[in-house]
C-alpha positions in Angstrom: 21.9 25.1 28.7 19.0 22.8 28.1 20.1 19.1 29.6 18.0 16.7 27.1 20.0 14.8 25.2 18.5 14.1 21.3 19.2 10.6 20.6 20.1 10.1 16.8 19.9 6.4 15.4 21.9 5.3 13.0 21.1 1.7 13.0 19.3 1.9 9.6 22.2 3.6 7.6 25.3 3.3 9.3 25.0 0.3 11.4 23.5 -1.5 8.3 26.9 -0.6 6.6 28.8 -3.2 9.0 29.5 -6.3 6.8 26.6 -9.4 7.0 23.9 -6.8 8.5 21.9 -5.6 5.5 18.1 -5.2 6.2 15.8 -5.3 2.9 12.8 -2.9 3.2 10.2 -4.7 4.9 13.1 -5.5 7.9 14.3 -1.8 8.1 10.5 -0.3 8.0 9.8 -3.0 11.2 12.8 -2.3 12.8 12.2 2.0 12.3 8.8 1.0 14.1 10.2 -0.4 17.1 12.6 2.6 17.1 10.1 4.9 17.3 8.1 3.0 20.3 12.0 2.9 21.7 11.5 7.0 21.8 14.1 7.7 19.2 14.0 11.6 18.5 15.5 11.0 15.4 15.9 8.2 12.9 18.4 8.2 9.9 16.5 5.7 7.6 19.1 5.2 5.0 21.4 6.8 2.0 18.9 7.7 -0.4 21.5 8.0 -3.5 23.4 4.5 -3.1 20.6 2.3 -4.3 17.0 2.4 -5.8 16.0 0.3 -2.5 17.9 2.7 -0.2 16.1 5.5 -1.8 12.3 3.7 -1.6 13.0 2.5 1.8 13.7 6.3 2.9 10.8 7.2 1.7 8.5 4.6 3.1 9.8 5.4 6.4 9.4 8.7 6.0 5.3 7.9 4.8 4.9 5.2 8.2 6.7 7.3 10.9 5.4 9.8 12.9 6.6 10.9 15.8 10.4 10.6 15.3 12.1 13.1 12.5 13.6 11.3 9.2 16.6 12.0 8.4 18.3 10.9 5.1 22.1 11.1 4.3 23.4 12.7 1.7 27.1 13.9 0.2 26.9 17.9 -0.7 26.8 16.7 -4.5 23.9 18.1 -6.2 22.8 14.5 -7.3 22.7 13.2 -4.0 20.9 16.3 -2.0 18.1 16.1 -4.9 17.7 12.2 -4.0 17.4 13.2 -0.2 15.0 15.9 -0.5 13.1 13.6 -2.9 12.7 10.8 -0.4 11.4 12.7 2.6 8.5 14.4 0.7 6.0 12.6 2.6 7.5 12.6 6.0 6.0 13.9 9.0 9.2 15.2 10.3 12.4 14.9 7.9 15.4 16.2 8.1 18.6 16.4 5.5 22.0 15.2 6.8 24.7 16.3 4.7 28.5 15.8 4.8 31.7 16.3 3.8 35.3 15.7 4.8 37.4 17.9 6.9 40.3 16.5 7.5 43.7 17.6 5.4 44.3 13.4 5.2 41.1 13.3 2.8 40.9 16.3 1.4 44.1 14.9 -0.4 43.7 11.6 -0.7 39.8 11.4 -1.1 38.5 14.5 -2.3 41.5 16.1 -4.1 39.6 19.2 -3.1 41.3 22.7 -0.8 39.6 23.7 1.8 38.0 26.7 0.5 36.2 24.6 -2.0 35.1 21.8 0.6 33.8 25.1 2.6 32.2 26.4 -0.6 30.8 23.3 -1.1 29.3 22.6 1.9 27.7 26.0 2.3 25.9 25.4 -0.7 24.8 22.3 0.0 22.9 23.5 3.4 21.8 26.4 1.7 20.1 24.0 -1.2 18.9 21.6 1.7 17.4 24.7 3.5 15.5 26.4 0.5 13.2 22.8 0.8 13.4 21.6 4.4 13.7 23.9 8.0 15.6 20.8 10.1 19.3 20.5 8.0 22.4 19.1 9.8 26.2 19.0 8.7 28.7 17.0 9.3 32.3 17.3 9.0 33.3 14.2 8.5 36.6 12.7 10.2 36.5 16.3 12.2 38.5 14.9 15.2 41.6 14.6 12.8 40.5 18.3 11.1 42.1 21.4 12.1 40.0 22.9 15.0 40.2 26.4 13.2 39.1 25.1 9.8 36.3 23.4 11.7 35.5 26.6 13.5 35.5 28.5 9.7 33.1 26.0 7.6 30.5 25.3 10.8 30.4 29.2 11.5 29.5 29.3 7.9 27.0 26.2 7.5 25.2 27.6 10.5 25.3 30.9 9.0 23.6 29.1 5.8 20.6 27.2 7.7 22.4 24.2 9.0 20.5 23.5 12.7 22.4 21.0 13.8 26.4 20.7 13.4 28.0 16.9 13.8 31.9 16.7 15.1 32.2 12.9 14.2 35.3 10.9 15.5 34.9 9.1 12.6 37.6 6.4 12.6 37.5 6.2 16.4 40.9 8.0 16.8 40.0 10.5 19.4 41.1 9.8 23.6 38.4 11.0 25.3 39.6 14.1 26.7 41.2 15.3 23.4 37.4 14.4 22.1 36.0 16.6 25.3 38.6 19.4 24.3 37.7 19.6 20.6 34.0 20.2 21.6 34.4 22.6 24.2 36.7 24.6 21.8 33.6 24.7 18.9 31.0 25.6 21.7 33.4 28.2 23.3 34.9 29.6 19.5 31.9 29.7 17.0 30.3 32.7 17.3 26.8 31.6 16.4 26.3 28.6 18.1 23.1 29.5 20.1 21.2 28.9 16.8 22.5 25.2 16.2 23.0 21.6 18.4 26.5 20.3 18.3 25.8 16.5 17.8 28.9 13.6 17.9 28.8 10.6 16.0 31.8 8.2 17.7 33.1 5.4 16.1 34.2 2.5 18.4 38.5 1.8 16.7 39.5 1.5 20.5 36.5 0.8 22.3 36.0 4.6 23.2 32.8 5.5 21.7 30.9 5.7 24.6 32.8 7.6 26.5 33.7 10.0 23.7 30.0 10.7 23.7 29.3 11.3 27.3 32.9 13.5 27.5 31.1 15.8 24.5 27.5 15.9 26.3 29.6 17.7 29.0 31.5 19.8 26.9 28.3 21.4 25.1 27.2 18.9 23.1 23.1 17.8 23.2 22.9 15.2 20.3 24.4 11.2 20.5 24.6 10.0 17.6 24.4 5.9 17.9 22.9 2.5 17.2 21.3 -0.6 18.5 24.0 -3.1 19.8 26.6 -0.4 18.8 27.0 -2.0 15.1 28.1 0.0 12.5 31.1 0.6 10.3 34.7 -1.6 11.3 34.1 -1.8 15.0 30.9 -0.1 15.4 28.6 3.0 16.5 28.6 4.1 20.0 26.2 2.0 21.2 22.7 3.4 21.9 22.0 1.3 25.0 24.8 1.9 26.4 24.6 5.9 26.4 21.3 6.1 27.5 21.4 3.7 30.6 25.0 5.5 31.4 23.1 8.7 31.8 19.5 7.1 33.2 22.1 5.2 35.7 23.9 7.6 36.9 22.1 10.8 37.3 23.7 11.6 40.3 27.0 12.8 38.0 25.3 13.6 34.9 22.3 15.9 34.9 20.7 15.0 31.2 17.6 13.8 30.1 16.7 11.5 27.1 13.3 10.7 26.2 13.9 6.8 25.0 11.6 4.6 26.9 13.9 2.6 28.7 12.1 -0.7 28.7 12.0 -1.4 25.0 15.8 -1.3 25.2 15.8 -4.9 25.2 13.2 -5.9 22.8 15.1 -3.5 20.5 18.2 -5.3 20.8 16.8 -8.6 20.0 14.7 -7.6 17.0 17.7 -6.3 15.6 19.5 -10.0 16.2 16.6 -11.6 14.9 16.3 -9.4 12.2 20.1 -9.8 10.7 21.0 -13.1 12.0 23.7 -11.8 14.7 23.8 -12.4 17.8 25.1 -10.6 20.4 28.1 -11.0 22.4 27.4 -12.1 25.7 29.6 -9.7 27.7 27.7 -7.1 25.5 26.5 -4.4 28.3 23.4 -3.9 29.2 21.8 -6.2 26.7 24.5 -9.3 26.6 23.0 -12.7 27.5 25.4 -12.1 30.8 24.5 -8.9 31.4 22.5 -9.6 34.2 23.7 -13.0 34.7 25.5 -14.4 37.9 27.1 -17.6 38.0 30.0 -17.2 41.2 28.8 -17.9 44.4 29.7 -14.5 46.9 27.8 -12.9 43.4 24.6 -14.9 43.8 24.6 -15.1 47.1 24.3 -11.3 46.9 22.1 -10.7 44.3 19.6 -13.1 46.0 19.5 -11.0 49.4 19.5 -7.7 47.7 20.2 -7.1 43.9 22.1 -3.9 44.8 25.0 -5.6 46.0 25.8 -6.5 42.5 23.5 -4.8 40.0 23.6 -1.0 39.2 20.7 -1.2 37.3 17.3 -3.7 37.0 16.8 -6.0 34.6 13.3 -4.3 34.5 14.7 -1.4 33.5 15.5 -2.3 30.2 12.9 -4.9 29.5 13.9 -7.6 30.9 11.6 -9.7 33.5 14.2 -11.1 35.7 18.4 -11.5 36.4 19.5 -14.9 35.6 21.1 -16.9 38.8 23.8 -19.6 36.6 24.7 -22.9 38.2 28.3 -23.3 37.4 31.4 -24.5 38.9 31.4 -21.3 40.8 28.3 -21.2 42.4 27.5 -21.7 45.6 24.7 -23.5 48.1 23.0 -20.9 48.5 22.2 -20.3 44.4 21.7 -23.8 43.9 19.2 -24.7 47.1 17.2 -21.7 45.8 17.5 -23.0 41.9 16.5 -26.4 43.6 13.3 -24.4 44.9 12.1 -23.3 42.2 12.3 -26.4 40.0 10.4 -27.8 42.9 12.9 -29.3 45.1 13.3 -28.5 49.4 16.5 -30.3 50.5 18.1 -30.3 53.9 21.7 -29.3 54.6 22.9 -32.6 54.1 21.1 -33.5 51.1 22.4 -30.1 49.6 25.5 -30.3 50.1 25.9 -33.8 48.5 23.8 -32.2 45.4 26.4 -29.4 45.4 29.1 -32.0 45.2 27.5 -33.6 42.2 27.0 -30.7 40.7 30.1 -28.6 41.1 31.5 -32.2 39.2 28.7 -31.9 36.3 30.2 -28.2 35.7 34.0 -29.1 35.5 32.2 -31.7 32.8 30.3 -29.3 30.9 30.9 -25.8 32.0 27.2 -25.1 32.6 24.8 -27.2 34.3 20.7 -25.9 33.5 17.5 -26.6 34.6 17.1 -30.0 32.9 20.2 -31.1 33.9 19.1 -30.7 37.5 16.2 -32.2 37.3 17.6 -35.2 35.5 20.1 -35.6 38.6 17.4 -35.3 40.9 15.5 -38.0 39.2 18.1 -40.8 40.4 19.2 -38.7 43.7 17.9 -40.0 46.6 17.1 -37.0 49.3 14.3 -36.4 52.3 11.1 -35.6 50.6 10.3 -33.9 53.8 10.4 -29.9 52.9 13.0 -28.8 56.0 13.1 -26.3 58.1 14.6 -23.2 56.6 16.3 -22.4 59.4 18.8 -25.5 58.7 19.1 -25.1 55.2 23.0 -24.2 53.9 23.8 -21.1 52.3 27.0 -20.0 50.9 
C-alpha cells in the first residue's frame, strides 16, 4: 500500500465555520497562497452554495492556485452540485466534495429521508459530479455513528459511480480511537472495490481525540487527513494540521508515511492565520503554541542548553522557527539566567550570579515573568565585577 499521506485543508471552509473566524475574499485567497507554499495536496476553498462571496471566493481560488487541487463542498442537492461545478471552471486542479448523512440519528431528525433514498441520492450526486469533473469525493457524514454495513452499501456504490475518494468523518468527535481504527479497517477489509478509491477521515476534536483518530485510521488503510491550521473548525475544532504532520515527520521510526508539506512554513502558516482572524493561539498549543518550544524550569533549561535533545523531540527549525525560547521565571535556574545574562551582554562571577538569581527569583514571585528589559533594568543599579570571569567558576544549576 502506498505510505504518502494526502493532506486535505479544511481551514478555508470548515475551520472558517468556528464562531469569530470568518475570512472575506482577499484574506482566504492570501491565506490559500500560503497553503499552497505549506505543500497542501489539497485545499477545500469554501461552500460555493451558502453565499454569493463563498461562491466568488471558490472560484478565485480556483483561477490563482496551481499546484494544490480545489475542492469545493457541496450537499448532493442538484442546486448545490451545479454551484460547485460552476466555481471550479477555471481551476487547475478541482475537485467536487459531496456529502450526505449516514447516520440513523439524522436521517430522522435531519433529513427525514430512509436510507435507500440517502443511497439513491448520493449515487446520483457523484454520478452528476463525475459527468463534469474526473477527482469526486464523498462523504458520509457523521459515519462513525452510521451502521458499518450501511456504510459498506452506499461507498461500494458511490465508488461504483465515480467517487475517488471516500471520507469516514467522526464528525461530532464521538469516536475512541480504537473504535475509530476498527471502523476503517472494516471499510478497507469489506468494500469490495476499494483499490479504485482513498479512504480519507475528517476528525472532529469533541474530546480532544482528533489527532489520534487520524493517525489510528492512516494505519488502518486510510491515506487522506483531513485537517486545518491551528486545528479550528466547527465546536472544538479540526484535527489539527500541524499536529498530524509533525507526529508522523517525528516519529518515523513507528509510522512509515510520507506527506509532502514543507515542514518549515508550518509556523508562518499558523501565524498568518492568527493575524489574519484576530485569534491568537493558545500557548500550550503543540507545535506552534508560544510555549511550545519554551523552557522556563531550571533542570529543563539546564538541559536544553547542553543538548536540545534532552527536552525537545523536534527543532524549532523544523517548523519555522529560528530558535527555542529559554524563560526566566521563578523556576529557572543559574545556569539559564548567567547564559540570558550573556547574551544581553553581561559576564558575572559565581558570586555576583547568585545574588542576581536571588533578585530575580523575587522579581518572578512579583510578576510571574521577568524579560529582557527587566534584566537589564536590574542590572542598571546592580553593582557586579565588570571583569568578564573565568568560565570555569561560573555557577550552573
Amino acid at each position: 500500500m502506498d505510505n504518502h499521506i494526502t493532506i486535505f485543508d479544511t481551514t478555508l471552509r470548515d475551520g472558517e465555520q468556528s464562531p469569530g473566524y470568518s475570512m472575506n475574499k482577499p484574506e482566504k485567497l492570501r491565506l490559500a497562497l500560503q497553503l499552497e507554499k505549506l505543500g497542501v495536496d489539497v485545499i477545500e476553498a469554501g461552500f460555493p452554495i451558502a453565499s454569493d462571496g463563498d461562491y466568488e471566493t471558490v472560484k478565485e481560488i480556483g483561477k490563482t492556485i496551481k499546484k494544490s487541487t480545489i475542492a469545493a463542498l457541496c450537499r448532493t442537492r442538484q442546486v448545490d452540485l451545479e454551484s460547485a461545478v460552476s466555481s471550479l471552471e477555471h481551476a487547475a486542479k478541482p475537485r467536487i466534495h459531496t456529502f450526505i448523512a449516514t447516520s440513523d440519528i439524522h436521517l430522522q431528525h435531519k433529513l427525514q429521508m430512509s436510507r435507500e433514498e440517502v443511497l439513491e441520492s448520493a449515487v446520483n450526486a457523484v454520478e452528476f459530479a463525475k459527468s463534469h469533473y474526473d477527482d469526486i469525493e464523498f462523504s458520509a457524514e457523521d459515519a462513525s455513528r452510521s451502521d458499518p454495513e450501511f456504510l459498506i452499501d452506499i461507498f461500494t456504490a458511490v465508488i461504483e459511480a465515480g467517487a475517488t475518494t471516500i471520507n469516514v468523518p467522526d464528525t461530532v468527535g464521538y469516536a475512541l480511537p480504537w473504535e475509530y481504527a476498527d471502523l476503517i479497517k472494516t471499510l478497507h477489509d469489506n468494500i469490495p472495490n476499494i483499490d479504485q478509491a482513498t479512504i480519507s477521515v475528517h476528525c472532529h476534536n469533541d474530546l480532544g481525540l482528533a489527532v489520534a483518530n487520524s493517525l489510528m485510521a492512516v494505519r488502518n488503510g486510510a491515506r487522506q487527513i483531513e485537517c486545518t491550521v491551528n486545528g479550528i473548525g466547527e465546536r472544538a475544532g479540526n484535527a489539527s494540521l500541524e499536529e498530524v504532520v509533525m507526529a508522523i515527520e517525528t516519529r518515523k521510526n513507528n509510522m512509515d508515511y510520507t506527506t509532502g508539506i514543507n515542514t518549515k512554513e508550518i509556523y508562518p502558516s499558523s501565524q498568518m492565520l492568527a493575524q489574519i482572524t484576530g485569534k491568537g493561539v493558545q500557548p500550550n498549543k503543540a507545535i506552534v503554541g508560544e510555549n511550545a518550544f519554551a523552557h522556563e524550569a531550571g533542570i529543563h533549561q539546564h538541559g536544553v542548553l547542553k543538548n536540545p535533545l534532552t527536552y525537545e523531540i523536534m527543532t524549532p527549525d523544523s517548523v519555522g522557527l529560528t530558535s527555542n525560547k529559554i524563560v526566566i521565571g521563578k523556576h529557572s535556574g543559574r545556569f539559564a539566567l548567567g547564559k540570558k545574562l550573556e547574551e544581553l551582554g553581561y559576564h558575572l562571577n559565581k558570586e555576583d550570579l547568585n545574588r542576581v538569581y536571588t533578585m530575580v527569583t523575587k522579581l518572578a514571585d512579583e510578576q510571574k515573568v521577568v524579560n529582557d528589559e527587566d534584566l537589564m533594568n536590574l542590572m542598571a543599579t546592580t553593582k557586579y565585577s565588570k571583569e568578564k570571569p573565568d568560565k570555569s567558576v561560573v555557577a550552573g544549576g
